[in-house]
C-alpha positions as CSV (number, residue, x, y, z in Angstrom):
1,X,36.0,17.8,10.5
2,X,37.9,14.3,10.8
3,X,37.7,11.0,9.8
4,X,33.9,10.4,11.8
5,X,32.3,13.9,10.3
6,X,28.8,14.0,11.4
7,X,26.0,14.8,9.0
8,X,24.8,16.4,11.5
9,X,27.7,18.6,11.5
10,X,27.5,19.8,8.1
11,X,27.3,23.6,7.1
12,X,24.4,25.2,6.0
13,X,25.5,25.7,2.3
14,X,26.6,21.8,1.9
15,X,23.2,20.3,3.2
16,X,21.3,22.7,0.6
17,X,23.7,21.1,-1.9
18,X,22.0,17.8,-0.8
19,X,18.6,18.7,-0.4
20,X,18.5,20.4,-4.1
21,X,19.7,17.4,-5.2
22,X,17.5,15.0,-3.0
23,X,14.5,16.9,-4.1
24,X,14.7,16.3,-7.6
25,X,12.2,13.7,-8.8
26,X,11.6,12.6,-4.9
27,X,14.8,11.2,-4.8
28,X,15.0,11.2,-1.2
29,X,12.8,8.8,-0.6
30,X,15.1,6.4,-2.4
31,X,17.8,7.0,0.2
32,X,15.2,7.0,2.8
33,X,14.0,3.2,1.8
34,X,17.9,1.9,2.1
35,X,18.8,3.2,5.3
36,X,19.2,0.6,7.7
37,X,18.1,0.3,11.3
38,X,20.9,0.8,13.9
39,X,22.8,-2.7,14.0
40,X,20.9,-3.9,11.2
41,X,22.9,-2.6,8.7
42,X,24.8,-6.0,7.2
43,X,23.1,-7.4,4.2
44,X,22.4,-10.9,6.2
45,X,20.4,-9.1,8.8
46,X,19.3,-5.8,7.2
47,X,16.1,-4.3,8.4
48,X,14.8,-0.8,7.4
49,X,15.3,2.1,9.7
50,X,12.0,3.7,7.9
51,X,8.7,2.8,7.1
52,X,6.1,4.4,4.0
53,X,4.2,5.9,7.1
54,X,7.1,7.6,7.6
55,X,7.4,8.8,4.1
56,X,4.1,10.1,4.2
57,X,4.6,12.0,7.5
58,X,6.8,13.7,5.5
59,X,5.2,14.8,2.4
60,X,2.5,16.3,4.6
61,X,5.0,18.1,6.4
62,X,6.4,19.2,3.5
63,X,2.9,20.6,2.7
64,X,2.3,22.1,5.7
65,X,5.8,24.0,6.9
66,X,6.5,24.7,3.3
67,X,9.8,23.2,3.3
68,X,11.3,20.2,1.2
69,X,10.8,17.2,2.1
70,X,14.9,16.1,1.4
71,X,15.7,18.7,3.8
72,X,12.7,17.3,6.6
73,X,14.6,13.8,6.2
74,X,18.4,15.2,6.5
75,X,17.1,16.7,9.8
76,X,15.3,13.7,11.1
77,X,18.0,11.4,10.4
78,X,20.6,13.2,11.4
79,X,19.9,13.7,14.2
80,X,18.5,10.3,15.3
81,X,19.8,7.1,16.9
82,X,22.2,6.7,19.4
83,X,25.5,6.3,16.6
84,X,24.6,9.6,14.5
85,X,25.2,8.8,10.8
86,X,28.8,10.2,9.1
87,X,30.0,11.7,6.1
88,X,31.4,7.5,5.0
89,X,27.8,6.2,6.0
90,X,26.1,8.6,3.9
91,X,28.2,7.8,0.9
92,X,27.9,4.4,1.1
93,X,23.7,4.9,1.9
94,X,23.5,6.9,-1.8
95,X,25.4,4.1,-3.1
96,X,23.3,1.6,-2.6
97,X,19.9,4.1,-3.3
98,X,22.0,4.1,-7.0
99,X,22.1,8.6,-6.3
100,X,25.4,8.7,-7.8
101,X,24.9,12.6,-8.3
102,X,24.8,13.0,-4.9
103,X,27.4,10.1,-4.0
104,X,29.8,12.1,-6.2
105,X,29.3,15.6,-4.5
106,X,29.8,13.7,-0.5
107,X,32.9,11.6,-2.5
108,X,34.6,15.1,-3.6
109,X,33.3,17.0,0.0
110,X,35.6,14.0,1.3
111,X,38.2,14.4,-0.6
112,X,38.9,18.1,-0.1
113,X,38.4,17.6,3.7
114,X,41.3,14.7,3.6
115,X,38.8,12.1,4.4
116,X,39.4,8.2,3.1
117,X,36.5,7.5,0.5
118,X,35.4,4.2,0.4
119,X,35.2,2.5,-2.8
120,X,31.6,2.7,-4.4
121,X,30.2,0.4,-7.3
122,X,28.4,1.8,-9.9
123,X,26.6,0.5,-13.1
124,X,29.2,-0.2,-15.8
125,X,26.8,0.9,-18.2
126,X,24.0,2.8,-18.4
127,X,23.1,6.8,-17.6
128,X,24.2,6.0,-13.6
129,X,27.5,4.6,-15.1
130,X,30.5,6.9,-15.0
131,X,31.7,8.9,-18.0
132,X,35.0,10.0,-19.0
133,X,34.6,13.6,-20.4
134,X,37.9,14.8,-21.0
135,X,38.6,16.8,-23.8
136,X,41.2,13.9,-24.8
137,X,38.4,11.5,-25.1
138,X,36.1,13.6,-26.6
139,X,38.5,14.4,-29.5
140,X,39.0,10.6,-29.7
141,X,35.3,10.1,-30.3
142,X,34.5,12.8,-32.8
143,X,37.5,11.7,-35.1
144,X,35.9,8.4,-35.1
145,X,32.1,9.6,-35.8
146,X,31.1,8.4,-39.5
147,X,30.5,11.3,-42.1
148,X,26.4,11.5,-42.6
149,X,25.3,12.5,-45.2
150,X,21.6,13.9,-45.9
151,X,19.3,13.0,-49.0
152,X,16.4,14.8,-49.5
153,X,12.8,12.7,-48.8
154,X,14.6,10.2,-46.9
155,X,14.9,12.0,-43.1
156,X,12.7,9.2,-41.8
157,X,12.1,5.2,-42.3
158,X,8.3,6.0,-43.0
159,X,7.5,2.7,-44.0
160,X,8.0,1.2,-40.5
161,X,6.3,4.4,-38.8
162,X,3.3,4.0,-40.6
163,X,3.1,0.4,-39.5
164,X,3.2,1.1,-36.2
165,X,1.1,3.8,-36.4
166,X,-1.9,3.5,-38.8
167,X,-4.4,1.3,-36.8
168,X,-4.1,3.1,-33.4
169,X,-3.7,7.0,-34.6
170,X,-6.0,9.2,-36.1
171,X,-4.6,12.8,-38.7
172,X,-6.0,16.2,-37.1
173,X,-6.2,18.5,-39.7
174,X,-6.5,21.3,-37.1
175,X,-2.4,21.0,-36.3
176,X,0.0,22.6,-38.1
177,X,2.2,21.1,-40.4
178,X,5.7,20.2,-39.8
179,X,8.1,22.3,-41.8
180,X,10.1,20.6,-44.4
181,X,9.1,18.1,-46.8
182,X,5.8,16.3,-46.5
183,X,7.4,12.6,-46.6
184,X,5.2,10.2,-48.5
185,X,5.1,6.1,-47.7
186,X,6.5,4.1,-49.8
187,X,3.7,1.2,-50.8
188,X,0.7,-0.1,-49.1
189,X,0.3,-2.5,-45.4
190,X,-2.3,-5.2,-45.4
191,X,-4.4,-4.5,-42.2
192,X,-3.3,-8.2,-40.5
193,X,0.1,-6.9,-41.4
194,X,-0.4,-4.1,-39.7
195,X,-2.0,-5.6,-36.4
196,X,0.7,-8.3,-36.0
197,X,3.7,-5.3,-36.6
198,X,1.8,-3.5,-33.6
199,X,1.8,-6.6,-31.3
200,X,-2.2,-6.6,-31.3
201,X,-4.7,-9.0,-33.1
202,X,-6.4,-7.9,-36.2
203,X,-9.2,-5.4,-35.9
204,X,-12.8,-7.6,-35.3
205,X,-11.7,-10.3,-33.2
206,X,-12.7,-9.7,-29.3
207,X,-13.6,-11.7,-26.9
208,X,-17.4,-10.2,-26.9
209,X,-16.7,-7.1,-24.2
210,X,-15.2,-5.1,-25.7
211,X,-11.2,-5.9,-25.6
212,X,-9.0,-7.0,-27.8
213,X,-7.5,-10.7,-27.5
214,X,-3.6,-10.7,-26.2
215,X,-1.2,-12.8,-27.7
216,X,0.2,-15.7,-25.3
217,X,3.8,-14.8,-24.3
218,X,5.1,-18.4,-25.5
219,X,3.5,-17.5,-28.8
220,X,5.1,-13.8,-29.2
221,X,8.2,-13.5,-32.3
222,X,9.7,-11.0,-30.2
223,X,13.0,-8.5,-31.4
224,X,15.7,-8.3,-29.2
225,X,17.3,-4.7,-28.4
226,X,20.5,-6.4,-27.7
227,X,21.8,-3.3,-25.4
228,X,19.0,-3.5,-23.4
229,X,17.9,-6.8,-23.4
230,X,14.1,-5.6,-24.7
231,X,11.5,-8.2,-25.6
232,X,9.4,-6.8,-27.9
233,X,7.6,-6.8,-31.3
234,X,7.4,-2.8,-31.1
235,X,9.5,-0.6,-34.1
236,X,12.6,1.7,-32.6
237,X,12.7,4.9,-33.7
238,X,15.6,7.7,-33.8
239,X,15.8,9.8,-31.2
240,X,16.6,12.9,-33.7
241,X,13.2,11.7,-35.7
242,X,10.8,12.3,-32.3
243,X,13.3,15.5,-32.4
244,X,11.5,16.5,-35.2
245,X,8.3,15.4,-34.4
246,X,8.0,17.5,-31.5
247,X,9.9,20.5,-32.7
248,X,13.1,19.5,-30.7
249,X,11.0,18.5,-27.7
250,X,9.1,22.4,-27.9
251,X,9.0,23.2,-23.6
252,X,6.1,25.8,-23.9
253,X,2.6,24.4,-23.5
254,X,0.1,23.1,-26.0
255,X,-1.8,25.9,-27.4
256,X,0.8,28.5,-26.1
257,X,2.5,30.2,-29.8
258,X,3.0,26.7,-31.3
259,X,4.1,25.1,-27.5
260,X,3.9,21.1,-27.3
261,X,4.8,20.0,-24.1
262,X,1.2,18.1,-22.5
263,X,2.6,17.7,-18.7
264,X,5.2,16.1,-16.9
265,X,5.4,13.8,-14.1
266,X,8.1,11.7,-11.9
267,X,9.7,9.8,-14.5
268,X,9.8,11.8,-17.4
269,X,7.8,15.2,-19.8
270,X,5.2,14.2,-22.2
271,X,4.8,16.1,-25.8
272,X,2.7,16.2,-28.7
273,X,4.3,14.7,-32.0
274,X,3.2,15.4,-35.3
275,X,3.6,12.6,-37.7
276,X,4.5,13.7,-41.1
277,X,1.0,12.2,-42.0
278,X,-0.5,14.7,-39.7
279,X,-0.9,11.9,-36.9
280,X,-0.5,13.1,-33.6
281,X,1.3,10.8,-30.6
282,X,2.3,11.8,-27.3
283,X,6.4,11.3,-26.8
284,X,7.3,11.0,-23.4
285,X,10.9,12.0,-22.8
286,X,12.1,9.9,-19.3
287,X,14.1,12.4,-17.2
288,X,18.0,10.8,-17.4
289,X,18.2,11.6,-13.7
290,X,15.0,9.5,-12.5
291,X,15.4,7.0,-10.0
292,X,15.6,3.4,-11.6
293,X,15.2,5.3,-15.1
294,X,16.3,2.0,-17.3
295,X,14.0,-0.4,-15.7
296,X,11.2,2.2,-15.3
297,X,12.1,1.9,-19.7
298,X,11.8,-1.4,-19.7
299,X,8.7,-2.2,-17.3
300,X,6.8,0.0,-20.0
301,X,7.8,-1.5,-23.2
302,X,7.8,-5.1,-22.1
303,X,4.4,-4.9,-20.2
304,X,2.5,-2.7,-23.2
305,X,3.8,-4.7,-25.4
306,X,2.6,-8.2,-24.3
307,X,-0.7,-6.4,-22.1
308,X,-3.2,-4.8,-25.1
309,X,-6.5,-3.7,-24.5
310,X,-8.6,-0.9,-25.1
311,X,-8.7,0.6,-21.8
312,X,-4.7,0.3,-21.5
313,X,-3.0,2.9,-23.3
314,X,-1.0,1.6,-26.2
315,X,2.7,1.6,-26.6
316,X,3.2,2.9,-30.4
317,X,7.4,2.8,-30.4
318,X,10.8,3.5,-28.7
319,X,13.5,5.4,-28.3
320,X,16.7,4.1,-27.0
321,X,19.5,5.3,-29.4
322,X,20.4,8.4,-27.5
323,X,21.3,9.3,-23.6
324,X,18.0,10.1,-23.1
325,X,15.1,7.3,-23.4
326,X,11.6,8.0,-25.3
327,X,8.4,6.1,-25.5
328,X,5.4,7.1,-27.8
329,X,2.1,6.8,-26.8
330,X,-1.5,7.4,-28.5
331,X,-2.4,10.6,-28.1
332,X,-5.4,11.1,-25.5
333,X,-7.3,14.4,-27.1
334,X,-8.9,14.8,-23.6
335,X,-5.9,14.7,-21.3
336,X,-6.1,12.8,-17.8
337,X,-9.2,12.1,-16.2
338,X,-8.0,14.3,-12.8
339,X,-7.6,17.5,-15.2
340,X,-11.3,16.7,-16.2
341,X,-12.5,16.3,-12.6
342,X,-11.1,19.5,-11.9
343,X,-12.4,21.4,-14.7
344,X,-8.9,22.3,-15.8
345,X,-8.2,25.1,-18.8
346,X,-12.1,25.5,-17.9
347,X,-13.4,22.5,-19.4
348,X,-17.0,21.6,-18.6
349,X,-17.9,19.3,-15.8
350,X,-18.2,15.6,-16.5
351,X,-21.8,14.2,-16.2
352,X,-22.6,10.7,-14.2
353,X,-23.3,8.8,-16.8
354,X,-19.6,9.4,-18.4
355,X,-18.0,8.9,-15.0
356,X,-19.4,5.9,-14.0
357,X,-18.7,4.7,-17.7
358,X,-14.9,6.0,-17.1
359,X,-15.1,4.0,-13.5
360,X,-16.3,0.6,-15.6
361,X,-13.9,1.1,-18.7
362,X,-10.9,1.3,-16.7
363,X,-12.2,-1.7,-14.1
364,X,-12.1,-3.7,-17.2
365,X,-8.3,-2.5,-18.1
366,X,-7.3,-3.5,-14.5
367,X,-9.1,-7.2,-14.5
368,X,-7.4,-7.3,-18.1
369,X,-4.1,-7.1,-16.0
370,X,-4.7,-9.1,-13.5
371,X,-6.0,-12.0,-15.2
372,X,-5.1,-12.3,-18.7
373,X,-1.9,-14.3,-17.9
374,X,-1.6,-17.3,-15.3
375,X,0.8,-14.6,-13.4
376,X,-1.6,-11.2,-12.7
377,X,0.7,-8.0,-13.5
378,X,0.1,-5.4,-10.8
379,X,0.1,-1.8,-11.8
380,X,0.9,-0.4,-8.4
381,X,0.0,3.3,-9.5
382,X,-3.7,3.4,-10.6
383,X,-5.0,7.2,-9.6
384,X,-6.6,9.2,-11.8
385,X,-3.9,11.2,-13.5
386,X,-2.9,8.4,-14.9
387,X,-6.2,7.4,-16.4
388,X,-6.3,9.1,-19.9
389,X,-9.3,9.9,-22.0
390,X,-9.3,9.8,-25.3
391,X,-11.0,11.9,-27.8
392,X,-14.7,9.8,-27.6
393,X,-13.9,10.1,-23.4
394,X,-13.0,6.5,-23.1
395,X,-10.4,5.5,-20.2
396,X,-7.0,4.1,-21.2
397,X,-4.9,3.6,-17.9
398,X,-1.2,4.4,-18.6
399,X,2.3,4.9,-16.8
400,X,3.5,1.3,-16.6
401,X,6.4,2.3,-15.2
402,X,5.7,0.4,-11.4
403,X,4.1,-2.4,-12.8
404,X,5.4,-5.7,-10.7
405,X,4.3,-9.5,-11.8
406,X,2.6,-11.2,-9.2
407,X,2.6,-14.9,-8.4
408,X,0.5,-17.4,-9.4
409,X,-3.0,-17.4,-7.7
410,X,-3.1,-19.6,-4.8
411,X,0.0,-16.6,-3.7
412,X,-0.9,-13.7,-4.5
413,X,1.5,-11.7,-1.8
414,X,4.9,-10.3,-2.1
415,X,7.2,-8.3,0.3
416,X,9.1,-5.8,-0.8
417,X,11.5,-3.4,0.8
418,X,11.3,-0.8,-1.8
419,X,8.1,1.2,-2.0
420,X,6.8,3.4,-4.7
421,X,3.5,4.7,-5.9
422,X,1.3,7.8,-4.8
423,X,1.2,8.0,-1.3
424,X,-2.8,8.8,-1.1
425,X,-3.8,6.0,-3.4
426,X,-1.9,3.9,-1.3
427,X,-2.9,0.6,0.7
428,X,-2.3,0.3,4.1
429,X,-0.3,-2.9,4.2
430,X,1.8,-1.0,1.2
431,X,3.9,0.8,3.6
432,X,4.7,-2.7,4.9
433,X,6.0,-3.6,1.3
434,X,2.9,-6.2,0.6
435,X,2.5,-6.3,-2.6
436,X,-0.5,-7.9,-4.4
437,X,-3.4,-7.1,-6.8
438,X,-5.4,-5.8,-3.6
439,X,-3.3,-2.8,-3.7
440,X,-4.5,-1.9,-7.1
441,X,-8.3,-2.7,-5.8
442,X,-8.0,0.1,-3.1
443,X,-6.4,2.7,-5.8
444,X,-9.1,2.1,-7.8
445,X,-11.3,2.5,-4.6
446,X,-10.1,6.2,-4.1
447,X,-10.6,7.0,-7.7
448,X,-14.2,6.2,-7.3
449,X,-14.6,8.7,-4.5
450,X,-12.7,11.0,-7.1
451,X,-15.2,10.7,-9.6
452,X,-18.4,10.8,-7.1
453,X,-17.0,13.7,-5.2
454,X,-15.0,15.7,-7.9
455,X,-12.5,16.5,-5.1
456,X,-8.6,16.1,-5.6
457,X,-6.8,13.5,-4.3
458,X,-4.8,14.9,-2.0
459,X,-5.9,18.6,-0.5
460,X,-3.8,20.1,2.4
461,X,-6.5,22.9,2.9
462,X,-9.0,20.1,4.5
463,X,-9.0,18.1,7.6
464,X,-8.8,15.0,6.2
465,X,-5.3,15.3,3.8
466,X,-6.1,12.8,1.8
467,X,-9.7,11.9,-0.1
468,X,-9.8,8.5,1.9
469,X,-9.6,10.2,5.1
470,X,-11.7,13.1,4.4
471,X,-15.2,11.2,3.0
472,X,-14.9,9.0,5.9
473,X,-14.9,11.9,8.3
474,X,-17.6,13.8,6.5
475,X,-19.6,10.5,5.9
476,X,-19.2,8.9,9.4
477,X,-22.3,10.2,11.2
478,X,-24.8,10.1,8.5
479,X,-23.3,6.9,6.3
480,X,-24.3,8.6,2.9
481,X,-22.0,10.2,0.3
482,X,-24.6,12.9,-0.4
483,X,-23.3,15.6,1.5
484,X,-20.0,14.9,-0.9
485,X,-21.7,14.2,-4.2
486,X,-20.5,16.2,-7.2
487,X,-23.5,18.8,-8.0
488,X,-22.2,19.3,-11.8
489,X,-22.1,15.9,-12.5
490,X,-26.0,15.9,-12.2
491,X,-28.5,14.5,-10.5
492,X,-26.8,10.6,-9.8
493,X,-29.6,8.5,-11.5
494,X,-32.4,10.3,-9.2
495,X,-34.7,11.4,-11.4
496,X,-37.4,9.7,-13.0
497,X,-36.5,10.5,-16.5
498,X,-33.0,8.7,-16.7
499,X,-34.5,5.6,-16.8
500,X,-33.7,4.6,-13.4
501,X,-35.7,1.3,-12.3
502,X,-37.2,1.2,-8.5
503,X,-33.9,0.4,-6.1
504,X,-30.8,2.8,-4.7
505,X,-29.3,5.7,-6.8
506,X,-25.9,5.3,-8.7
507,X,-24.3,7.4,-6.1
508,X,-25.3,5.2,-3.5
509,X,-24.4,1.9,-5.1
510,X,-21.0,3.9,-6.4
511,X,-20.3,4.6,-3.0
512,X,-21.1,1.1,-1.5
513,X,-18.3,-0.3,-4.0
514,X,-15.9,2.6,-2.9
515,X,-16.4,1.5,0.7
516,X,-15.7,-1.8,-0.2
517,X,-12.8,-1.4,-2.3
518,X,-10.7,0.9,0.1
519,X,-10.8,-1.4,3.6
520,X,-8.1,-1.7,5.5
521,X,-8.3,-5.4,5.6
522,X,-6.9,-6.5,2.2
523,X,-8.7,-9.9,3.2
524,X,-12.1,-8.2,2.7
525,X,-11.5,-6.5,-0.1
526,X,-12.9,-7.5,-2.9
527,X,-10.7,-8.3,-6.4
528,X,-11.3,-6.5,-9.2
529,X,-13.0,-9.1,-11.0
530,X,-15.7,-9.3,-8.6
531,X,-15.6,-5.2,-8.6
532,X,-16.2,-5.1,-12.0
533,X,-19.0,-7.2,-11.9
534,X,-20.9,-4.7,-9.3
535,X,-20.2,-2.1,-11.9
536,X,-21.9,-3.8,-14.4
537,X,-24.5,-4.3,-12.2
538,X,-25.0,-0.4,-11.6
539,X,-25.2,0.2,-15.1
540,X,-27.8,-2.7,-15.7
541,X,-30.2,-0.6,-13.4
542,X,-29.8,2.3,-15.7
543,X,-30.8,0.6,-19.1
């Protein structure tokens, strides 16, 4: 190899190298949405090489051939374009995509094969920012570390905890109890104390359906994390504290010989946490390796803390003393709503009546976004695993970590070169970078179809991949979703004894919305002020 190295030129064992690192947490499509198109590549005339269409095509080969997507991209690009890509190019490519893993491994390839490396900026702080590790260093840094000492019954600051977490948790005597001390609080919270700790109103006050009333930015008394620049009224807690909680982050599943771990998903693993009061919170732990990790971290807190509502899951506290980042949720007894929809750990089948109250409930937390502020904040990654259901099956749509804020509403579109979010719950003009609250519209479209049909998302074993294109294949000819419905759920509102007045079945005026919410033209979509309104509607026929 010389100085112009091909990628395409690489050896077998060096390009899986790559792909193992490419793979984790989809990281490939981060270099994918950087790399420019040939002669585009300046930053005053930069134009992507790659499209989301593209991206898609991809994950569905991945599907299909059974191979990783990072290594399907390697080969496409490659081996593409009339000035194939080199080993200098592909550096600078990670740089900017912020894979400094991977930037590291082609930097040290380089080196070895006598190649000039370019000089590559990275973060000066942060986990993407280097670290000097030598044992020099390291000695340095543990001389300087202040003896601790430990004093019995006072492991945790419990009088913050239980402000944070008395009005939105709930003590499950069926847990076990941590070992150790059973740590008492010290003195008694008002309840308005309580409420304006949390960053929420006090409990009563609504504004008549059903949601609590959100304090107006200009009026929050916000702390400042001063590392991280974090605006927010919500208490930090010690990463060695949500250590214990979750008995050091336990890996094995709930239920399995004491497991906590409740799932995991692109940014981070969630576990159960018991409270020394016996109250139970989910911790998620954010992987240090995620793409965009910090502002992932900071999208969460800042928009939880400002957006509260009783279909949006709430923000308890954070964690931000350690390498590794931790936020602490509720804990939703019932898991996600597309684990209930399949009838995972063989749960019983939803009935209609709670799915189309799920469908309405988390319409509400999505107009709540949208149109509490003069600025609507657009989640970007509504789907249904991301809808949680707590333990009286009500809907509280979580995973802020996409959110965008949207311009004021005479301008509700934004372009955007970087494209994130789940591929089948995608809008069309999304893999153009539009952004706007339409996008959220059609995601909520496809989780309709989810809860009429009961069918994943996303099913290679079908025709149509993805739910969108499936029902409209199956549903073309005869225009009716009955062919599709969901048997367990019931009957859909078409028997006489449900109370049903004289007009169309639930199903059918379910599916009319659906239909509505996931055409192509964003222009004739409805918002999802006017779709929760049609919801509403629905269940006024069944009362």
């Amino acid at each position: 190899m010389d100085g112009s190295s091909l990628i395409r030129k690489l050896p077998p064992g060096i390009v899986y190298d790559l792909v193992h690192m490419l793979e984790i947490r989809d990281a490939w499509k981060q270099l994918m949405a950087v790399v420019p198109r040939e002669g585009c590549e300046s930053d005053d005339c930069y134009v992507p090489k790659y499209k989301v269409e593209h991206m898609k095509l991809i994950e569905q080969a991945g599907v299909t051939q059974r191979q990783p997507c990072a290594e399907i991209f390697l080969d496409e690009w490659r081996m593409s374009g009339r000035k194939q890509s080199d080993l200098t190019f592909l550096l600078q490519q990670l740089g900017k995509a912020e894979l400094f893993r991977a930037a590291d491994y082609v930097a040290d390839l380089m080196k070895v094969l006598y190649l000039s490396v370019p000089p590559l900026e990275r973060p000066v702080t942060g986990p993407a920012a280097p670290v000097d590790v030598s044992e020099k260093t390291i000695e340095k840094r543990l001389a300087n570390l202040p003896l601790k000492t430990s004093e019995p019954g006072n492991q945790y600051n419990t009088v913050e905890i239980d402000r944070a977490f008395d009005e939105m948790t709930e003590a499950d005597g069926s847990l076990p109890s941590l070992d150790g001390p059973r740590i008492q609080a010290v003195g008694e919270v008002m309840q308005e104390e309580q409420s304006v700790f949390c960053g929420v109103t006090p409990r009563g006050e609504s504004d008549g359906l059903g949601k609590q009333k959100t304090l107006p930015v200009d009026q929050l008394e916000t702390l400042r994390n001063v590392s991280l620049h974090l605006d927010t009224v919500l208490p930090h807690l010690q990463y060695s504290e949500l250590e214990r909680f979750t008995d050091c982050f336990n890996e094995l599943p709930l239920g399995n010989n004491g497991g906590r771990k409740l799932g995991a998903g692109t940014f981070g693993s969630v576990y159960l946490g018991i409270l020394p009061s016996q109250k139970c919170v989910a911790v998620k732990r954010l992987h240090t390796d995620a793409v965009n990790v910090e502002k992932q971290f900071q999208n969460e807190i800042e928009s939880l803390s400002r957006f509260r509502h009783n279909n949006l899951l709430g923000l308890l506290a954070y964690s931000c003393d350690s390498s590794t980042r931790c936020l602490v949720y509720e804990y939703m007894r019932n898991g996600s709503l597309q684990d209930r929809l399949a009838c995972k750990d063989q749960e019983t089948a939803l009935q209609w009546r709670t799915r189309l109250s799920i469908g309405v409930d988390t319409a509400r937390g999505i107009v709540h976004l949208h149109t509490t502020f003069e600025k609507p904040l657009i989640h970007r990654d509504i789907k249904s695993a991301n809808i949680l259901l707590d333990h009286q099956m009500v809907p509280k749509l979580g995973d802020f970590g996409l959110v965008r804020l949207g311009q004021q509403s005479n301008s509700m579109t934004m372009p955007t070169t970087t494209v994130l979010g789940t591929s089948a719950y995608m809008a069309p003009e999304a893999f153009r970078g539009d952004v706007s609250v339409k996008l959220d519209t059609f995601s909520f479209g496809v989780v309709l179809l989810e809860l009429l049909t009961g069918l994943p998302p996303y099913d290679d074993g079908r025709e149509g991949h993805d739910l969108v294109t499936h029902v409209e294949a199956m549903c073309e000819e005869t225009d009716s979703i009955n062919m599709l419905l969901d048997k367990q759920a019931g009957d859909w509102g078409q028997s006489h004894d449900t109370g049903c007045k004289e007009g169309p079945s639930v199903a059918v005026s379910l599916y009319t919305v659906a239909l509505n919410c996931i055409e192509d033209n964003k222009r004739k979509r409805p918002n999802m002020t006017t779709v929760l309104q049609c919801l509403e509607e629905i269940i006024g026929f069944i009362t």
